[in-house]
Every structure is written in structure tokens, then in C-alpha cells.
TORNU-421172 format. One record per residue: residue in three letters; z, x, y of N, C-alpha, C in turn. Coordinates in steps of 0.001 Angstrom, whole numbers, plus 500000, padded with zeros to 6 digits. Layout:
// TORNU-421172
ALAZXYZXYZXY ...
//
This chain:
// TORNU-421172
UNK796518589300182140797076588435181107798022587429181747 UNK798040586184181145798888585097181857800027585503181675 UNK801030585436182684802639585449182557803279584728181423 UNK802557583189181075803519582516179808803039583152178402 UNK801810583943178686801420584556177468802104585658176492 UNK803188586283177721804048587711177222805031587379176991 UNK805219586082176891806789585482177332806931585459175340 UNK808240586149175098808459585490173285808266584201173119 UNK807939584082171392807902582447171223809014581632171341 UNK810243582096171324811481581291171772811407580419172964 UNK811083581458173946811241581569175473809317579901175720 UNK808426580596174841807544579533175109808069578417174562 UNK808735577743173797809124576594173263809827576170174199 UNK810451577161174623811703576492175774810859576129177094 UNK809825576723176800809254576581178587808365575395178397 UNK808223575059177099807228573620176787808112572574176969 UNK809157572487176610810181571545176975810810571144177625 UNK810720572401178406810929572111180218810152571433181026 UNK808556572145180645807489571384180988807414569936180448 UNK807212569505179664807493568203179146808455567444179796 UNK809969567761179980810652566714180693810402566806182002 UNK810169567698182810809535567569184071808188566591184465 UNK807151566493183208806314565912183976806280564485183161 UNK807767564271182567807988562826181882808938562272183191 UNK809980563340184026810596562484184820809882562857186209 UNK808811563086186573808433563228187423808664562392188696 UNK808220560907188410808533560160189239810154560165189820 UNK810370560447189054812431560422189593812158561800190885 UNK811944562285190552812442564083191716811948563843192914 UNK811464562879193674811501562384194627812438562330195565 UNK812734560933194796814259559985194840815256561339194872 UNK815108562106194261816641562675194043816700564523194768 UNK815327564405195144815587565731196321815539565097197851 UNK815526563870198109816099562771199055817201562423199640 UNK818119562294198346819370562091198026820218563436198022 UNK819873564608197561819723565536197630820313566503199160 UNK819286565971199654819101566141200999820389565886201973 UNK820386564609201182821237563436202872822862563991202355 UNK823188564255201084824182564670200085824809566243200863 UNK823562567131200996823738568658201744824323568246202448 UNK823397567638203439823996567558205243825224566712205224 UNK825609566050204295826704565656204687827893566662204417 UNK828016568045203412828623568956202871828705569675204153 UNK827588569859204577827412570918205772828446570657206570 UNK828101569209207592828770568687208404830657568828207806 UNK830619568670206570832066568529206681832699570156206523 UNK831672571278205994832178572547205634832490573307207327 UNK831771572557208374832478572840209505832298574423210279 UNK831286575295209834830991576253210056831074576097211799 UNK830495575527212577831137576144213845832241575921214641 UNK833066575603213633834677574864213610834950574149215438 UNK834556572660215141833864572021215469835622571079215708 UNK836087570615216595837489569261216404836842568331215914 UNK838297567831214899838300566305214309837160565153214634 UNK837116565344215641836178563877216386834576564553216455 UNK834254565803216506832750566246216558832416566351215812 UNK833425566641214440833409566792212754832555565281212633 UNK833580564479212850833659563016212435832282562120213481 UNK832156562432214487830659562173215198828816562870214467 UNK829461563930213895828025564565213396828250563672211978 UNK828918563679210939828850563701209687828760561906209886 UNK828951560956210814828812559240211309827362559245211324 UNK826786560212211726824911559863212200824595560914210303 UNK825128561701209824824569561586208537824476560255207605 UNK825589559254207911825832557983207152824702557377207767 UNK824886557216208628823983556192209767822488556304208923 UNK822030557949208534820758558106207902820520557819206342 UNK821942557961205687822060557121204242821838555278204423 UNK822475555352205292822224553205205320820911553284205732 UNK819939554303206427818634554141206816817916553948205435 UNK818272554711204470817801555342203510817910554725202357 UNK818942554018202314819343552739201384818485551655201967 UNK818198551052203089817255550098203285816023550525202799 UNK815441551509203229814268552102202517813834551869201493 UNK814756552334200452814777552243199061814455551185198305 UNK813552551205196891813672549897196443814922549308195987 UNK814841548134195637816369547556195458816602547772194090 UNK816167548377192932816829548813191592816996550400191708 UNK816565550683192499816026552469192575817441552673192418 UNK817249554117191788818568555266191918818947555924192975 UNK818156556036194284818829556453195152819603555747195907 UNK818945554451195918819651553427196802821529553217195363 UNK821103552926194476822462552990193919823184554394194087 UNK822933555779194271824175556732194630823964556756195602 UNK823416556459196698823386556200198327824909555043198734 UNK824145553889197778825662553122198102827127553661197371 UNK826426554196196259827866554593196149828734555911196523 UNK828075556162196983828185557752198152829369556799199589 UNK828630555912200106828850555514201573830299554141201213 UNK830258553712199595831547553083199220832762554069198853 UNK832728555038198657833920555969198434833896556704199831 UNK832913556789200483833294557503201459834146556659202837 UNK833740555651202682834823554421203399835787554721203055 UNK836304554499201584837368554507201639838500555542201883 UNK837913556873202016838889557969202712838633558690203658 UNK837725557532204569836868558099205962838207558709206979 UNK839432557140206903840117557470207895841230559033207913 UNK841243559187206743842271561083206341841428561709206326 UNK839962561502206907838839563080206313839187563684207452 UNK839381563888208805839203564469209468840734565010210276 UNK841593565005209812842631565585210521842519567007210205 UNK841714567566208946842138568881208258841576569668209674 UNK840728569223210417840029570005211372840703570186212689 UNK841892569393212554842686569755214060843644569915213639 UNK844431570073212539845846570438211781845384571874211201 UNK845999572915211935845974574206211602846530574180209823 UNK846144575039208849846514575313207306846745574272207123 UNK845792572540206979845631571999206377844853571496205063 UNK844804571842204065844108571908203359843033570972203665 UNK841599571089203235840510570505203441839785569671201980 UNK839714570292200510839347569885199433840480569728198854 UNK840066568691197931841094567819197029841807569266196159 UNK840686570312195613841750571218194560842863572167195569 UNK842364572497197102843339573062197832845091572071198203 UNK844614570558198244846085569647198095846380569595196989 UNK846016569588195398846444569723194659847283570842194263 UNK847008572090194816847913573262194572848980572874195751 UNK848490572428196551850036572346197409850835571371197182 UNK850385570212196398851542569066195496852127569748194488 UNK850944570553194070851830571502192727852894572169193237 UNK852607573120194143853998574031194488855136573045194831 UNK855141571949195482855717570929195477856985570587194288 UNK856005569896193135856328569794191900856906571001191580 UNK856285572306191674857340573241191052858382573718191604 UNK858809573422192839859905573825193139861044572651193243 UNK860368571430192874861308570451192783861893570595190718 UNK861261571235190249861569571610189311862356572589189207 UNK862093573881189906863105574880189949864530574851190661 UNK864594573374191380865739572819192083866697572442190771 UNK865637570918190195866318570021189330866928570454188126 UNK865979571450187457865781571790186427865585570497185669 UNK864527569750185859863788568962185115862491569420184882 UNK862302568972183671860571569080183041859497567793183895 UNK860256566586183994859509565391184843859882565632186705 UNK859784564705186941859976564387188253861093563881188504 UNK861648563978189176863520563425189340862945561975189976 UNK864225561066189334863870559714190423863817559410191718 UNK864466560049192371864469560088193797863473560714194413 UNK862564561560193724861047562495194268859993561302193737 UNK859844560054193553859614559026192000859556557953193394 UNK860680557934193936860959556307194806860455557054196269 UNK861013558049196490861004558570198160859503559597198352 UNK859097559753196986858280560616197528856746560640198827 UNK856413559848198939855974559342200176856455559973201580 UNK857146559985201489858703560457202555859057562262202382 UNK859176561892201166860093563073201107859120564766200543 UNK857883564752200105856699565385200119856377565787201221 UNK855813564846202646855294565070203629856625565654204672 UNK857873565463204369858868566104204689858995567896204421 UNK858366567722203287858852568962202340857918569818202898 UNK856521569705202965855554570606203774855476570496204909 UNK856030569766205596856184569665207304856885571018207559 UNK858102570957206774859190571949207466859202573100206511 UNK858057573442205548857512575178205342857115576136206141 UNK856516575413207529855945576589208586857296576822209593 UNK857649575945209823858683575342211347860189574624210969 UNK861029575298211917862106574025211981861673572918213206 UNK862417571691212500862080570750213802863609570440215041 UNK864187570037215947864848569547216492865284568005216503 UNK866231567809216729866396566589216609865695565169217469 UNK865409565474218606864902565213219505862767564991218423 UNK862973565925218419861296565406217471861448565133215988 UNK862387564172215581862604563823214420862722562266214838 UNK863400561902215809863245560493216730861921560080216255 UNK861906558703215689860747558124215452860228557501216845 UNK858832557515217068858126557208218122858064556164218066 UNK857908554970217079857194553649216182857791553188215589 UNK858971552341216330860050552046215329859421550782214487 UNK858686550311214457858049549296213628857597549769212855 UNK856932551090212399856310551736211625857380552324210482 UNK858550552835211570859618553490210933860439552433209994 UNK860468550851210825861246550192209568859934549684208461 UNK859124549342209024857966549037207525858060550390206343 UNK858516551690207044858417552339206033859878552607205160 UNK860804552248205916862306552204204933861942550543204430 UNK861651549641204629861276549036203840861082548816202655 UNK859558549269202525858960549740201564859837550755200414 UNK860315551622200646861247552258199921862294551681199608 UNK862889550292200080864558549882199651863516548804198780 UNK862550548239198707861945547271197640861352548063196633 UNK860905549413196580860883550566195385862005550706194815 UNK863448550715195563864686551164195135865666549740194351 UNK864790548727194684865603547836194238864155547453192616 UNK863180547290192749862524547656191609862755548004190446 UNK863222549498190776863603550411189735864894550130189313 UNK866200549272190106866923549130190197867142548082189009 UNK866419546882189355866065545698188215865545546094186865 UNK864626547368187119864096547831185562865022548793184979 UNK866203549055185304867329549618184718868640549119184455 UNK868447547719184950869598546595184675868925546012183179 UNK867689545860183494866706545040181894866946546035180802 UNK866798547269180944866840548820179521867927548444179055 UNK869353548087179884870774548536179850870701547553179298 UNK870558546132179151871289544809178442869948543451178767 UNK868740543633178025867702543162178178868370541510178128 UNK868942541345176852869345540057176814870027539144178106 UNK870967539448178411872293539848179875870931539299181095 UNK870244540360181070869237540264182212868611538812182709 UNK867775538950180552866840537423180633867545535920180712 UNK868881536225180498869951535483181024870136534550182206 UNK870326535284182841870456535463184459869152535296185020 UNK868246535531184654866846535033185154866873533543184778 UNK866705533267183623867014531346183325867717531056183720 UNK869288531432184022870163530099184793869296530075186332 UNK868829531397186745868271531114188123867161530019188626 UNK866356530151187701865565529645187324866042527690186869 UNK866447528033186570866957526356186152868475525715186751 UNK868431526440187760869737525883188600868823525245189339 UNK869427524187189479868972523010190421868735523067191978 UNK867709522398192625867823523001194437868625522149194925 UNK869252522555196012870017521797196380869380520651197568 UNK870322519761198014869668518690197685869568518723199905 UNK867930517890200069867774517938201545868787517307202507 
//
């Protein structure tokens, strides 16, 4: 007796409808055990099973791309693979250059939900400090700074001597950046306090005359 023959009539309706969209999208399952494919090996390469450094990580999983841009030329130009092919190899640009430290930074987290629990513990102990429900302003302006501070020195103390910035160009672009956050926030709490006062002082600036060459 045929196997779909014993099957209840529930179970056959369901298996007609399975059948049916299968051999309505037929032409698609191509394309998308293709994609499929190039999608694995790139998981593989990054899941790192023969724990592999940063740069052999980042050399194997370069020749998986290398075979998506093969694969995108291939493709016709409306097709669906070639559109999640490119858009596979456009997000993956953009966080090519942080993918690979997790592999030479001992207990670095590797997936986005493993850094999310460690921003969380973050957040919660800047809470169990503040006793705020939000974020304090200073975790708000510095946090950039003061985050990558905060999990640096959970495993280790540092010395003073390796707290010396290496890059002092780097080091002032980045106090920088933070005294034009600090003056920001600074201006959007002069405007709350006396909006009028503020827009004031913006027009005489504004309409004071230049002085003369």
C-alpha cells in the first residue's frame, strides 16, 4: 500500500499543499540552495572550528566572498540570488573591519546576542551604581570611552605605564570628539532652561555685523 495512502485526511491535505507550493515555486529552489550554500560556508568559516587566528579566519571566509561576487556575476540581473548575494557582501563590508579580532582576543564575545549581554551587564551595573532607571549623562557623552574602559579592566588591572597612549593623534581626535558631545548637550540644556534667552543670543549673533577688512 502507498505510504500517502495511510497517511489521515488532515495529514493528506497538508501534504497536497505542500506539494502544490513546491512544484509552483520550483523554479526558485535552485537560486536559493545556491545561496544557501555560499551563506553555510561563510557561517562555517566564521564558527571557526579549528580555531584558526584572526587573519586565517579572515583569509578563508575573503575567498568565500570572492565566490559570492563570482556568483553575483553569474546571476541574472533581476534574480533573487544576485539581490541577497549583494546584499549579504553590502552589510558584510560594512563590519568586515571588527569581525575578526574575536579570534585573537581571548573571552571576546563573537555574536551580536553574546555583546549584547555584556552591554547589558554593563547597563546593569551602571544602574546598580546610579540608581537610575535610564542611563546617567556621563555613561550618554563618554560612553565610547568609558564602556570599553569598563570591560577592559573586569579580567586585569592595568599599570600606568600601559595606560600611556601610543597615538597621540588618535588620543586627541578622541577627547575631541567627546568635548564637542559635551558642549552639544551643553547648548541643549541652556535652550530647556530659557528657550527664549537662548533664541536671543543666537540672533544678535547672527546679525552682528563682520567686522570690517
Amino acid at each position: 500500500m502507498d505510504g500517502a495512502d495511510a497517511l489521515p485526511e488532515e495529514l493528506k491535505k497538508l501534504k497536497q499543499i505542500v506539494d502544490k507550493g513546491l512544484k509552483q515555486t520550483a523554479q526558485l529552489w535552485p537560486e536559493v540552495r545556491a545561496g544557501f550554500d555560499l551563506v553555510h560556508r561563510a557561517a562555517h568559516e566564521l564558527g571557526n572550528e579549528r580555531e584558526r587566528t584572526g587573519q586565517g579566519v579572515r583569509r578563508r571566509f575573503k575567498a568565500v566572498l570572492a565566490d559570492m561576487r563570482a556568483a553575483v556575476e553569474r546571476a541574472a540581473p533581476a534574480s533573487n540570488l544576485r539581490e541577497g548575494l549583494e546584499h549579504f557582501l553590502k552589510v558584510t563590508s560594512s563590519y568586515e573591519a571588527g569581525l575578526f579580532h574575536c579570534y585573537d582576543v581571548p573571552e571576546l564575545p563573537r555574536t551580536n546576542n553574546d555583546l549584547e549581554q555584556l552591554f547589558g551587564s554593563t547597563r546593569h551595573h551602571e544602574r546598580r551604581c546610579t540608581g537610575r532607571k535610564v542611563a546617567s549623562p556621563s555613561l550618554v557623552l563618554r560612553g565610547s570611552v568609558r564602556v570599553v574602559a569598563g570591560m577592559g579592566t573586569r579580567g586585569r588591572s592595568f599599570a600606568g605605564d600601559e595606560l600611556a597612549p601610543t597615538d597621540l593623534d588618535a588620543w586627541r581626535a578622541v577627547r575631541a570628539s567627546l568635548e564637542d558631545r559635551r558642549q552639544a548637550r551643553v547648548l541643549r540644556c541652556r535652550f530647556r532652561r530659557d528657550p527664549a534667552r537662548y533664541l536671543q543670543q543666537l540672533e544678535e549673533a547672527l546679525l552682528k555685523p563682520a567686522l570690517p577688512l
